[in-house]
C-alpha positions in Angstrom: -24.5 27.8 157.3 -21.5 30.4 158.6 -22.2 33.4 156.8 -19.1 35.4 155.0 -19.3 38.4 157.2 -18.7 35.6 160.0 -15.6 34.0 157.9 -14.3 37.1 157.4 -14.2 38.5 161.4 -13.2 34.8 162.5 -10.1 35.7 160.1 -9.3 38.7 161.2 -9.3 37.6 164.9 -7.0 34.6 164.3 -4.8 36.2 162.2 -4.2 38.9 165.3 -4.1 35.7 167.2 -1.6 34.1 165.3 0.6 36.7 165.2 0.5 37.6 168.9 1.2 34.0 169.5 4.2 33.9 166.9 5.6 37.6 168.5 5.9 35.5 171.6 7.7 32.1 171.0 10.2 34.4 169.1 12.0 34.9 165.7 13.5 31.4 165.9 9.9 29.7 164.6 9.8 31.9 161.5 13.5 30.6 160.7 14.2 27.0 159.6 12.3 24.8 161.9 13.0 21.7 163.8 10.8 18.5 163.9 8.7 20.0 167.0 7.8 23.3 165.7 7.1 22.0 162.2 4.4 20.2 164.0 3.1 22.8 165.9 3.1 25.5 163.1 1.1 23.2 160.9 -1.3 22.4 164.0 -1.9 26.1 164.9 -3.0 26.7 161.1 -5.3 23.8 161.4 -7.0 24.9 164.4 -7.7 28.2 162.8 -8.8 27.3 159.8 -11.3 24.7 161.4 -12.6 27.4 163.3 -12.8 30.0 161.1 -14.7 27.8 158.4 -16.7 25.5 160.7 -20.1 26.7 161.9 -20.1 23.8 165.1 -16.5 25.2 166.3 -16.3 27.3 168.5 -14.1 30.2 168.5 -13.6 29.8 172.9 -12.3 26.2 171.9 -10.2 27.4 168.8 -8.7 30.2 171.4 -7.5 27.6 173.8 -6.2 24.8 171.5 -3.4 27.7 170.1 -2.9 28.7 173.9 -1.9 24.9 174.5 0.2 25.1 171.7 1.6 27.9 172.2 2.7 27.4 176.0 3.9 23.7 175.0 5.9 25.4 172.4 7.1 28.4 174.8 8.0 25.4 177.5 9.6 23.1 174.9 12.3 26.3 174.0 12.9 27.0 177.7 13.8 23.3 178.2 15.8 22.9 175.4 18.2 25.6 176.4 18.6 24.2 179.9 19.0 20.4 178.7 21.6 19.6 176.0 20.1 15.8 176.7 16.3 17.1 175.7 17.0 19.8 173.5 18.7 17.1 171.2 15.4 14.8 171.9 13.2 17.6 170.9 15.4 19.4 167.8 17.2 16.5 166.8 20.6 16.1 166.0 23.3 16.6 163.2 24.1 13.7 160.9 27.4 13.6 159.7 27.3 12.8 155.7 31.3 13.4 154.6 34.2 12.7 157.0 37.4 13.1 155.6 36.5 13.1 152.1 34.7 10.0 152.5 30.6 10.2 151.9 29.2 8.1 155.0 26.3 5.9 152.9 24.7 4.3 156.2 24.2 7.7 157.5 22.7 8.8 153.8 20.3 6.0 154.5 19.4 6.8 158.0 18.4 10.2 157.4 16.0 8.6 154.0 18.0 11.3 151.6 19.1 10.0 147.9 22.6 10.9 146.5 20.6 13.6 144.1 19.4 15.0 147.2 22.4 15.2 148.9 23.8 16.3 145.3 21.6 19.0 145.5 22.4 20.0 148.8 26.1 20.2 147.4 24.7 22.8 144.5 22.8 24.9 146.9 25.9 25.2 148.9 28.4 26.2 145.0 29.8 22.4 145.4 29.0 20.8 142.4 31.7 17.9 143.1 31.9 15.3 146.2 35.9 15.3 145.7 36.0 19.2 146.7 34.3 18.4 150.5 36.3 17.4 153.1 33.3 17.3 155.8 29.6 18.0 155.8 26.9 17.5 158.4 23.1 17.5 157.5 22.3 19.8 160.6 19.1 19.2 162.7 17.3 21.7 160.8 17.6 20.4 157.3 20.4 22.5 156.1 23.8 20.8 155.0 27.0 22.2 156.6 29.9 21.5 153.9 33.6 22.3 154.7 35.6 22.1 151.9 39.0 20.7 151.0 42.1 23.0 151.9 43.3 23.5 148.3 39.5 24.2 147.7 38.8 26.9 150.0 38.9 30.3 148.6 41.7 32.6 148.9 41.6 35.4 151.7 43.8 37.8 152.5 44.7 36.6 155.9 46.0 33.6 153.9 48.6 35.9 151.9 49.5 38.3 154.6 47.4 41.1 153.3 46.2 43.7 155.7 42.3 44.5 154.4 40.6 48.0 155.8 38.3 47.4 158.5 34.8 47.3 157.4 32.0 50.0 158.3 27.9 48.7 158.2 26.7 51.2 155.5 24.3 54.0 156.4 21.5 54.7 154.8 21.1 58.3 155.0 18.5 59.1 152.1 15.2 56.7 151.3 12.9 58.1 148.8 14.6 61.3 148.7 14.3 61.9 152.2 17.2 62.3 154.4 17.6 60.0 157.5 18.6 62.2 160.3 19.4 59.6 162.6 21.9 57.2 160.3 23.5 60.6 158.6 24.7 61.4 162.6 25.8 58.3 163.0 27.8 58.2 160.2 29.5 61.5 161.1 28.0 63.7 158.7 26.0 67.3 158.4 23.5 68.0 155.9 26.5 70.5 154.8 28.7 67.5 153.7 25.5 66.1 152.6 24.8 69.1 149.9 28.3 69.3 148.9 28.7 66.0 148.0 25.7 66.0 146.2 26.4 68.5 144.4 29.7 67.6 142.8 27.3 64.1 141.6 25.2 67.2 140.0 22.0 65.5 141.6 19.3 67.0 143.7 18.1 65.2 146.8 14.6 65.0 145.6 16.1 62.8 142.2 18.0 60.3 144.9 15.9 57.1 145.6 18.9 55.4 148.3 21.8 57.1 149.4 24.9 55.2 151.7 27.7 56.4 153.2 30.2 53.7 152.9 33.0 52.0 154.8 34.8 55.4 153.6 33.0 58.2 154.7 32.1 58.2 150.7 28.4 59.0 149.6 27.0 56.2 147.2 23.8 57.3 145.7 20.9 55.6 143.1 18.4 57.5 141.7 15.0 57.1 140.0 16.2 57.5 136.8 17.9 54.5 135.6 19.0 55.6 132.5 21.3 58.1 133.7 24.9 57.2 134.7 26.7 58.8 137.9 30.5 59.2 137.5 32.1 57.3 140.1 33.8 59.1 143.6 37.7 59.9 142.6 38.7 61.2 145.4 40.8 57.8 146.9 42.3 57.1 143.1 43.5 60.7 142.8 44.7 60.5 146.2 46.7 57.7 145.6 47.9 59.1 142.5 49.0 62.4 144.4 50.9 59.8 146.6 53.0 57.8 143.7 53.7 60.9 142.2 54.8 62.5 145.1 57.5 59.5 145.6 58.6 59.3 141.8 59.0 63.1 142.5 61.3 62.5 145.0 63.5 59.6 143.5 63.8 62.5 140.2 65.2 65.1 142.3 67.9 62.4 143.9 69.2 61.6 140.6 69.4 65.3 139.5 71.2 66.7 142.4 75.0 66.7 143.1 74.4 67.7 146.6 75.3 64.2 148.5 73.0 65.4 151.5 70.4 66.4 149.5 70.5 63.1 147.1 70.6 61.1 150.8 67.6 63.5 151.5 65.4 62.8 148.7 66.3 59.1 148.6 65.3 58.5 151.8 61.9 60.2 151.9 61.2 58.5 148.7 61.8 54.8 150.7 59.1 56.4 153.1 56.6 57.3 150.4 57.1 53.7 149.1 56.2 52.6 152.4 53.3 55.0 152.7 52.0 53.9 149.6 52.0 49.7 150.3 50.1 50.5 153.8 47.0 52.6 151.9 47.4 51.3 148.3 44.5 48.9 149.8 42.6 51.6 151.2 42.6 53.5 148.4 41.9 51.5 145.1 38.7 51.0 144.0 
Protein backbone atom coordinates (compact mmCIF):
# COMPACT_ATOMS: atom_id res chain seq x y z
CA UNK A 1 0.00 0.00 0.00
CA UNK A 2 1.62 3.60 -1.13
CA UNK A 3 1.85 5.49 1.88
CA UNK A 4 0.57 9.41 1.94
CA UNK A 5 3.90 10.80 2.54
CA UNK A 6 4.76 8.91 -0.91
CA UNK A 7 1.46 10.39 -2.64
CA UNK A 8 2.18 13.55 -1.54
CA UNK A 9 6.19 13.78 -2.96
CA UNK A 10 5.04 11.83 -6.20
CA UNK A 11 2.68 15.09 -6.44
CA UNK A 12 4.90 17.46 -5.97
CA UNK A 13 7.47 16.05 -8.51
CA UNK A 14 4.85 15.76 -11.27
CA UNK A 15 3.37 18.86 -10.68
CA UNK A 16 7.12 20.50 -11.26
CA UNK A 17 7.13 18.02 -14.09
CA UNK A 18 4.08 19.15 -15.61
CA UNK A 19 4.69 22.50 -15.56
CA UNK A 20 8.33 22.33 -16.98
CA UNK A 21 6.78 20.28 -19.71
CA UNK A 22 3.89 22.93 -20.32
CA UNK A 23 6.71 26.07 -20.04
CA UNK A 24 8.15 24.30 -23.02
CA UNK A 25 5.42 23.42 -25.75
CA UNK A 26 4.44 27.05 -25.12
CA UNK A 27 1.49 29.39 -24.20
CA UNK A 28 -0.51 28.11 -27.20
CA UNK A 29 -1.60 24.59 -25.09
CA UNK A 30 -3.03 26.55 -22.17
CA UNK A 31 -5.25 28.46 -24.88
CA UNK A 32 -8.11 26.83 -26.77
CA UNK A 33 -6.83 23.55 -27.86
CA UNK A 34 -7.07 21.60 -31.08
CA UNK A 35 -8.02 17.84 -31.45
CA UNK A 36 -4.14 16.75 -30.91
CA UNK A 37 -3.33 18.61 -27.80
CA UNK A 38 -6.67 17.91 -26.24
CA UNK A 39 -5.45 14.40 -26.35
CA UNK A 40 -2.26 14.83 -25.15
CA UNK A 41 -3.23 17.19 -22.23
CA UNK A 42 -5.71 14.61 -20.98
CA UNK A 43 -2.95 11.78 -21.56
CA UNK A 44 -0.19 13.62 -19.56
CA UNK A 45 -2.73 14.00 -16.56
CA UNK A 46 -3.36 10.32 -16.75
CA UNK A 47 0.06 9.29 -16.65
CA UNK A 48 0.64 11.29 -13.51
CA UNK A 49 -2.13 10.45 -11.76
CA UNK A 50 -1.40 6.57 -12.40
CA UNK A 51 1.82 7.17 -11.05
CA UNK A 52 1.37 9.15 -8.28
CA UNK A 53 -1.53 6.82 -6.91
CA UNK A 54 -0.25 3.39 -8.07
CA UNK A 55 2.21 1.47 -5.86
CA UNK A 56 3.35 -0.93 -9.09
CA UNK A 57 4.20 2.28 -11.27
CA UNK A 58 7.04 3.41 -11.45
CA UNK A 59 7.90 6.94 -11.29
CA UNK A 60 11.21 6.25 -14.15
CA UNK A 61 8.25 4.95 -16.40
CA UNK A 62 5.75 7.83 -15.55
CA UNK A 63 8.96 10.32 -16.36
CA UNK A 64 9.32 8.89 -19.80
CA UNK A 65 5.73 8.47 -20.97
CA UNK A 66 5.34 12.66 -20.44
CA UNK A 67 8.86 12.98 -22.26
CA UNK A 68 7.20 11.06 -25.33
CA UNK A 69 4.38 13.20 -25.09
CA UNK A 70 5.82 15.99 -24.72
CA UNK A 71 8.50 15.69 -27.68
CA UNK A 72 5.49 14.34 -29.98
CA UNK A 73 3.72 17.39 -29.00
CA UNK A 74 6.92 19.76 -29.37
CA UNK A 75 7.38 17.95 -33.03
CA UNK A 76 3.73 18.02 -33.91
CA UNK A 77 3.90 22.26 -33.47
CA UNK A 78 7.21 22.48 -35.45
CA UNK A 79 5.51 20.51 -38.35
CA UNK A 80 2.50 22.26 -38.33
CA UNK A 81 4.10 25.56 -38.96
CA UNK A 82 6.20 24.27 -41.84
CA UNK A 83 3.20 22.25 -43.52
CA UNK A 84 -0.17 24.12 -44.24
CA UNK A 85 -1.06 20.26 -45.73
CA UNK A 86 -0.30 18.64 -42.03
CA UNK A 87 -0.90 21.36 -39.82
CA UNK A 88 -4.63 21.26 -41.15
CA UNK A 89 -4.41 17.23 -40.66
CA UNK A 90 -3.22 17.65 -37.19
CA UNK A 91 -5.48 21.07 -35.99
CA UNK A 92 -8.19 20.57 -38.21
CA UNK A 93 -9.95 22.93 -40.27
CA UNK A 94 -12.63 25.73 -40.26
CA UNK A 95 -16.19 24.72 -41.17
CA UNK A 96 -18.12 27.35 -42.70
CA UNK A 97 -21.77 27.51 -40.97
CA UNK A 98 -23.35 30.93 -42.66
CA UNK A 99 -22.45 32.10 -46.15
CA UNK A 100 -24.25 34.94 -47.30
CA UNK A 101 -26.86 34.94 -44.89
CA UNK A 102 -27.68 31.49 -45.55
CA UNK A 103 -27.10 28.80 -42.53
CA UNK A 104 -25.20 25.80 -44.37
CA UNK A 105 -27.35 22.64 -42.63
CA UNK A 106 -24.95 19.83 -44.17
CA UNK A 107 -22.03 21.48 -42.73
CA UNK A 108 -24.19 21.88 -39.15
CA UNK A 109 -24.41 18.11 -39.45
CA UNK A 110 -20.94 17.32 -40.32
CA UNK A 111 -19.41 19.04 -37.52
CA UNK A 112 -22.42 16.84 -35.01
CA UNK A 113 -23.60 20.51 -33.56
CA UNK A 114 -27.56 21.19 -33.06
CA UNK A 115 -29.20 24.58 -34.07
CA UNK A 116 -29.28 25.34 -30.07
CA UNK A 117 -25.72 24.80 -30.15
CA UNK A 118 -25.01 26.84 -32.86
CA UNK A 119 -27.76 29.28 -31.26
CA UNK A 120 -25.71 29.47 -28.50
CA UNK A 121 -22.65 30.03 -30.20
CA UNK A 122 -24.62 33.17 -31.72
CA UNK A 123 -25.35 34.40 -27.86
CA UNK A 124 -21.86 33.97 -26.82
CA UNK A 125 -20.83 36.03 -29.71
CA UNK A 126 -24.20 39.19 -28.66
CA UNK A 127 -26.08 37.63 -31.86
CA UNK A 128 -29.21 36.59 -30.62
CA UNK A 129 -30.79 36.44 -34.39
CA UNK A 130 -29.56 34.21 -37.58
CA UNK A 131 -30.96 37.20 -39.96
CA UNK A 132 -28.20 39.72 -38.38
CA UNK A 133 -25.00 37.22 -39.68
CA UNK A 134 -23.83 37.55 -42.92
CA UNK A 135 -20.89 34.74 -42.46
CA UNK A 136 -19.63 32.56 -39.62
CA UNK A 137 -17.06 29.83 -39.51
CA UNK A 138 -16.84 27.24 -36.64
CA UNK A 139 -12.92 27.62 -36.49
CA UNK A 140 -10.77 24.53 -35.86
CA UNK A 141 -10.62 25.28 -32.26
CA UNK A 142 -14.26 25.30 -31.34
CA UNK A 143 -14.84 28.92 -31.33
CA UNK A 144 -17.47 30.42 -33.92
CA UNK A 145 -16.24 33.41 -36.05
CA UNK A 146 -19.53 35.49 -37.00
CA UNK A 147 -19.37 38.55 -39.37
CA UNK A 148 -22.34 40.40 -39.20
CA UNK A 149 -24.63 42.05 -41.68
CA UNK A 150 -23.52 45.65 -42.96
CA UNK A 151 -26.53 47.54 -41.62
CA UNK A 152 -25.70 45.34 -38.46
CA UNK A 153 -22.33 46.20 -37.66
CA UNK A 154 -21.76 48.83 -35.14
CA UNK A 155 -21.12 52.35 -35.90
CA UNK A 156 -17.36 53.59 -35.73
CA UNK A 157 -16.01 56.69 -36.24
CA UNK A 158 -13.97 55.89 -39.34
CA UNK A 159 -17.50 55.15 -40.81
CA UNK A 160 -18.66 58.92 -40.10
CA UNK A 161 -15.44 60.65 -40.86
CA UNK A 162 -14.58 61.28 -37.21
CA UNK A 163 -10.97 61.70 -36.33
CA UNK A 164 -10.71 59.77 -32.62
CA UNK A 165 -7.36 60.56 -30.36
CA UNK A 166 -4.88 57.99 -30.66
CA UNK A 167 -4.93 55.59 -27.83
CA UNK A 168 -2.11 55.25 -25.07
CA UNK A 169 -1.81 51.47 -22.96
CA UNK A 170 -2.55 52.74 -19.38
CA UNK A 171 0.26 52.76 -16.81
CA UNK A 172 -0.08 51.52 -13.79
CA UNK A 173 2.04 53.59 -11.67
CA UNK A 174 0.67 52.84 -7.98
CA UNK A 175 -0.33 49.00 -6.68
CA UNK A 176 -1.19 48.74 -3.15
CA UNK A 177 -0.02 52.11 -2.42
CA UNK A 178 3.23 51.66 -3.79
CA UNK A 179 4.57 53.58 -6.57
CA UNK A 180 5.84 51.71 -9.79
CA UNK A 181 9.01 53.41 -10.67
CA UNK A 182 9.42 51.82 -13.85
CA UNK A 183 5.68 52.47 -15.54
CA UNK A 184 5.57 56.16 -13.83
CA UNK A 185 8.97 56.85 -16.32
CA UNK A 186 7.46 55.48 -18.95
CA UNK A 187 4.59 57.40 -18.77
CA UNK A 188 6.63 60.61 -18.57
CA UNK A 189 6.06 61.43 -15.13
CA UNK A 190 8.07 62.51 -11.71
CA UNK A 191 7.06 61.65 -8.36
CA UNK A 192 6.63 65.66 -8.34
CA UNK A 193 3.66 65.49 -10.86
CA UNK A 194 2.84 62.46 -8.97
CA UNK A 195 2.31 64.45 -5.42
CA UNK A 196 0.69 67.35 -7.06
CA UNK A 197 -1.79 65.50 -8.69
CA UNK A 198 -2.57 63.70 -5.73
CA UNK A 199 -2.93 66.27 -3.89
CA UNK A 200 -5.51 68.29 -5.70
CA UNK A 201 -7.70 64.46 -5.45
CA UNK A 202 -6.91 65.36 -1.50
CA UNK A 203 -5.67 61.57 -1.19
CA UNK A 204 -2.45 60.26 0.29
CA UNK A 205 -0.52 57.61 -1.59
CA UNK A 206 -0.83 55.22 1.18
CA UNK A 207 -5.06 55.44 0.76
CA UNK A 208 -4.58 54.65 -3.21
CA UNK A 209 -5.06 50.82 -3.99
CA UNK A 210 -4.43 51.32 -8.29
CA UNK A 211 -3.41 54.38 -9.80
CA UNK A 212 -3.24 54.84 -14.05
CA UNK A 213 -2.06 57.43 -16.05
CA UNK A 214 -4.28 57.47 -18.93
CA UNK A 215 -4.26 57.93 -22.75
CA UNK A 216 -4.00 61.74 -21.45
CA UNK A 217 -1.28 62.10 -19.24
CA UNK A 218 -4.31 62.28 -16.60
CA UNK A 219 -3.91 60.30 -13.16
CA UNK A 220 -7.00 57.96 -12.50
CA UNK A 221 -6.81 56.59 -9.03
CA UNK A 222 -9.09 53.94 -6.74
CA UNK A 223 -8.68 53.65 -3.34
CA UNK A 224 -9.50 51.24 -0.40
CA UNK A 225 -12.23 53.00 0.71
CA UNK A 226 -15.15 52.40 -1.36
CA UNK A 227 -17.43 54.54 0.12
CA UNK A 228 -15.75 57.61 -0.64
CA UNK A 229 -16.26 59.43 -3.98
CA UNK A 230 -13.28 61.21 -5.95
CA UNK A 231 -14.34 64.22 -8.04
CA UNK A 232 -13.59 63.63 -11.43
CA UNK A 233 -10.22 65.40 -13.43
CA UNK A 234 -11.60 68.88 -14.98
CA UNK A 235 -8.84 70.02 -16.44
CA UNK A 236 -9.85 68.98 -20.48
CA UNK A 237 -13.71 70.24 -19.81
CA UNK A 238 -12.43 73.63 -18.47
CA UNK A 239 -10.03 73.70 -21.17
CA UNK A 240 -12.47 73.40 -23.64
CA UNK A 241 -14.62 75.74 -22.05
CA UNK A 242 -11.61 78.40 -21.91
CA UNK A 243 -11.65 77.60 -25.76
CA UNK A 244 -15.52 78.31 -26.66
CA UNK A 245 -15.40 81.19 -24.60
CA UNK A 246 -12.47 82.46 -26.02
CA UNK A 247 -14.25 82.29 -29.65
CA UNK A 248 -17.74 83.65 -28.47
CA UNK A 249 -15.44 86.42 -27.05
CA UNK A 250 -14.17 87.17 -30.11
CA UNK A 251 -17.45 87.14 -32.36
CA UNK A 252 -18.82 89.84 -29.23
CA UNK A 253 -16.10 92.21 -29.91
CA UNK A 254 -16.77 91.99 -33.95
CA UNK A 255 -20.29 93.11 -33.45
CA UNK A 256 -19.36 95.88 -30.97
CA UNK A 257 -16.70 97.61 -32.90
CA UNK A 258 -17.08 100.13 -35.75
CA UNK A 259 -13.54 99.74 -36.70
CA UNK A 260 -13.93 97.77 -40.16
CA UNK A 261 -10.24 96.30 -39.60
CA UNK A 262 -10.78 95.49 -36.35
CA UNK A 263 -14.45 93.77 -36.89
CA UNK A 264 -12.47 91.82 -40.05
CA UNK A 265 -9.86 91.20 -37.16
CA UNK A 266 -11.94 89.67 -34.65
CA UNK A 267 -14.20 87.83 -37.16
CA UNK A 268 -11.53 86.14 -38.57
CA UNK A 269 -9.75 84.72 -35.45
CA UNK A 270 -13.03 83.71 -34.22
CA UNK A 271 -13.40 81.31 -37.68
CA UNK A 272 -9.99 79.95 -36.32
CA UNK A 273 -11.15 79.36 -32.83
CA UNK A 274 -14.13 77.54 -34.45
CA UNK A 275 -11.78 75.48 -36.24
CA UNK A 276 -9.58 74.94 -33.18
CA UNK A 277 -12.36 73.84 -31.24
CA UNK A 278 -13.93 70.89 -33.90
CA UNK A 279 -10.10 69.43 -34.13
CA UNK A 280 -9.85 68.93 -29.94
CA UNK A 281 -13.59 69.11 -29.02
CA UNK A 282 -12.83 65.15 -29.24
CA UNK A 283 -9.86 65.26 -27.28
CA UNK A 284 -11.21 67.09 -24.75
CA UNK A 285 -14.76 65.85 -23.68
CA UNK A 286 -15.10 63.42 -21.24
Amino acid sequence: MISGLEVVLRSFLFVLILFITTKLLGKKHISQLSLFEYIAGITLGDIAGEVILSEDSKISHGILGIAVFGIVSYLADIISLKSKTLRNVIEGTGAVLVEDGKLLEENLKKEKYTIDDFCTLLRQKNVFSLSEVEYAVLEPKGMLSVMLKQENRPLTPKAMNMKMPKDKVPQTIIMDGNVLYDPLKKAGKTMDWLQVELSKLNVTLENVFLGQVNSYGELIIDIFDDTVKLAKSQQRPLLLATIKKIQADLEIYALQTENKEAKKMYQKNAEKMLEVEKLVKVYLEN
